[in-house]
C-alpha positions in Angstrom: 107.8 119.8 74.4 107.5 116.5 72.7 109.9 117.7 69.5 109.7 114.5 67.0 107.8 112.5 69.0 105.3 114.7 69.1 104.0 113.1 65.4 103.1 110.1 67.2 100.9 112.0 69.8 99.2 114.0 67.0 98.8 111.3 64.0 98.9 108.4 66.1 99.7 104.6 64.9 98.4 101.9 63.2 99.0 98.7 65.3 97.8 95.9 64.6 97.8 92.2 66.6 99.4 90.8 63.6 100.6 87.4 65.8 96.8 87.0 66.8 95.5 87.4 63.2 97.9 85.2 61.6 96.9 81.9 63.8 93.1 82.8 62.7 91.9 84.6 66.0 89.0 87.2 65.3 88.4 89.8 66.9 84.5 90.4 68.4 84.6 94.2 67.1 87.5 95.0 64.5 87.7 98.6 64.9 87.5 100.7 68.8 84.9 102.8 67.0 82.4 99.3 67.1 83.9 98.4 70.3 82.9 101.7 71.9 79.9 102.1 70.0 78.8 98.6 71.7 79.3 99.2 75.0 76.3 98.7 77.4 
C-alpha cells in the first residue's frame, strides 16, 4: 500500500535535534524509552 515508503513505517528513523544539541541544550531524558518509563 505504502510501496518504498513503507521502510520508514517498518524500520523507522533516527532523528535527532541536532540544532538543540549543538548550542549545549540537554535534554531531561535522552531516550522516549526513559521519558515513558518516567511518566507519573
Amino acid at each position: 500500500m505504502f510501496g518504498e515508503m513503507s521502510t520508514l513505517l517498518i524500520d523507522g528513523q533516527k532523528v535527532l535535534p541536532q540544532a538543540l544539541l549543538d548550542t549545549g541544550y540537554s535534554f531531561k531524558h535522552s531516550t522516549l524509552q526513559q521519558a515513558l518509563e518516567n511518566q507519573k
